[in-house]
N, C-alpha and C positions, 0 to 999 in steps of 0.2 A: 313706063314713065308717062304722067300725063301733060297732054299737052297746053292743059287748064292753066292759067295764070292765078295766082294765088290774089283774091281781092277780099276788101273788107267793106261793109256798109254801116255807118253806125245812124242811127234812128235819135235823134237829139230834138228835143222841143219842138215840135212842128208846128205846132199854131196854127192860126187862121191862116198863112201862106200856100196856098194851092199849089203856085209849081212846086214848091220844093214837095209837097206832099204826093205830088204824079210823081217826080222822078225818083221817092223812096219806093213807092210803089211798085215802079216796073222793074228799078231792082231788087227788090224780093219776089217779084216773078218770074225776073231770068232765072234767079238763084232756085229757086222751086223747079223749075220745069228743066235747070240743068241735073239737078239731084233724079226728079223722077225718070229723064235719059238715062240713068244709071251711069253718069260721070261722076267720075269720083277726086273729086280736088278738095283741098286744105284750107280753109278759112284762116286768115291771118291778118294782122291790124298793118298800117302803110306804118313803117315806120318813122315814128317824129322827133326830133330830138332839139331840146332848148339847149345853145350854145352862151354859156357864163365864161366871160371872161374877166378875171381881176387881175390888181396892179399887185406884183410880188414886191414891191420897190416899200408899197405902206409897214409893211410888215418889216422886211431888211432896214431899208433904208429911215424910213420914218418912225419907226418903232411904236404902230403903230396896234395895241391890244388884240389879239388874235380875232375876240369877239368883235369887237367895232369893225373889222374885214368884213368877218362872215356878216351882219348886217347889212353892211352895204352890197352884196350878193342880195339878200334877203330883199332888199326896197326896190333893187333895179326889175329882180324876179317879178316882186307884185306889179310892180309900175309899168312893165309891157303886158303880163296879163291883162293889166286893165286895159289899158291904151289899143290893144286888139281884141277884146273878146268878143268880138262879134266878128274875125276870122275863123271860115270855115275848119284851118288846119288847127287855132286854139279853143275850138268847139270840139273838135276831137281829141285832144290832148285833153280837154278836163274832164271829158266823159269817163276815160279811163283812170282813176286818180293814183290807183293802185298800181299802176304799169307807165310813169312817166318815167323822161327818159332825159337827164340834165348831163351835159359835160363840161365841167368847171375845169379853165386854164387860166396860166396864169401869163401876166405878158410886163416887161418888164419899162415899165413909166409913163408918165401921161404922155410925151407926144406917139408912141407906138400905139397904146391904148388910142388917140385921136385917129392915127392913119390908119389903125383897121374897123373907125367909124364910117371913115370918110371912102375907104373902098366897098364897107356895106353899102352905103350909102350910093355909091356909084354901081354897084352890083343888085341893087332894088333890092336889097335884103333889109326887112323890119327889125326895128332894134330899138332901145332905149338906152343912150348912155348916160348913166346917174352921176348926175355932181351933187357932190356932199353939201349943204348950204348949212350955215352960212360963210364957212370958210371957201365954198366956191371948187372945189378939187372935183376931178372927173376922176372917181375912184373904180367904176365896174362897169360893163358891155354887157348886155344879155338880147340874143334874139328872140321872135318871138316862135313859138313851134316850127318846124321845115320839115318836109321828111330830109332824111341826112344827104342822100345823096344831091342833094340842087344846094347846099350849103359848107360841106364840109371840107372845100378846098377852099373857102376863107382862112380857117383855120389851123391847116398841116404844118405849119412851122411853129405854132404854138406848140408846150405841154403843160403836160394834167399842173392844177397847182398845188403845189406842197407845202405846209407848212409846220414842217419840222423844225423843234426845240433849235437843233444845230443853226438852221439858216434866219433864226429870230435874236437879231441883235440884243443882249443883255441888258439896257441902261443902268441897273443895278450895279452890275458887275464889274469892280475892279480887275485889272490887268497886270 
């Protein structure tokens, strides 16, 4: 069993920025000079994971089109990308595009949807909550990369969201 801790370095843009170009530096020289020690440990990315939460209320209650949900997932996603990309943890998440890592729940109404802003919010977690305009509705929460572990007891009372034929109100449908 090694006693190595499993780490990752990812190399993004470095520019004209000197330090940050010393500190890539001297970590690919630990990492060299633990390899040629003949230690042997496992490269592996920090895990990151973007937390999407939507209102299952649009869909049941509002009957609101399956696609117009997934959208407003879709606008909050880009809208904290944007609003951080110049966070070091959303610097690594888009480095790897192939390997992201999203977990979409669902939470049931706007004021629940508001008090799990207002405990990120108290919890110094980045977030973007998207109100639909012009009607004004806070329809979705997305934070912005975390690794999971400093984030994911926000969320344990939430689950995953579903949006099954059965739990989507018919309007159509006679009774």
């Amino acid at each position: 069993m090694s006693r190595w801790t499993p780490i990752t370095y990812v190399i993004v843009n470095i520019g004209e920025d000197a330090t940050r170009l010393y500190e890539v530096t001297v970590s690919i020289f630990v990492i060299k000079a633990e390899m040629k020690g003949q230690h042997i440990f496992q490269m592996s990315t920090q895990h990151l994971v973007q937390y999407v939460v939507v209102r299952t209320d649009l869909l049941t209650v509002l009957a609101w089109p399956v696609g117009a949900v997934i959208a407003q997932a879709c606008h909050a996603t880009a809208a904290v990308t944007h609003l951080f990309q110049n966070d070091e943890n959303t610097v690594k998440y888009l480095a790897n595009l192939d390997n992201m890592h999203k977990v979409v729940l669902g939470i049931d109404g706007e004021p629940k949807l508001r008090t799990l802003a207002e405990k990120l919010k108290e919890g110094s977690v980045d977030h973007k909550l998207w109100i639909e305009q012009p009607e004004d509705i806070p329809t979705c929460l997305v934070t912005k990369p975390y690794p999971k572990e400093e984030i994911q007891k926000f969320f344990k009372k939430l689950k995953l969201f579903k949006a099954e034929p059965s739990s989507v109100i018919d309007v159509g449908k006679s009774n």
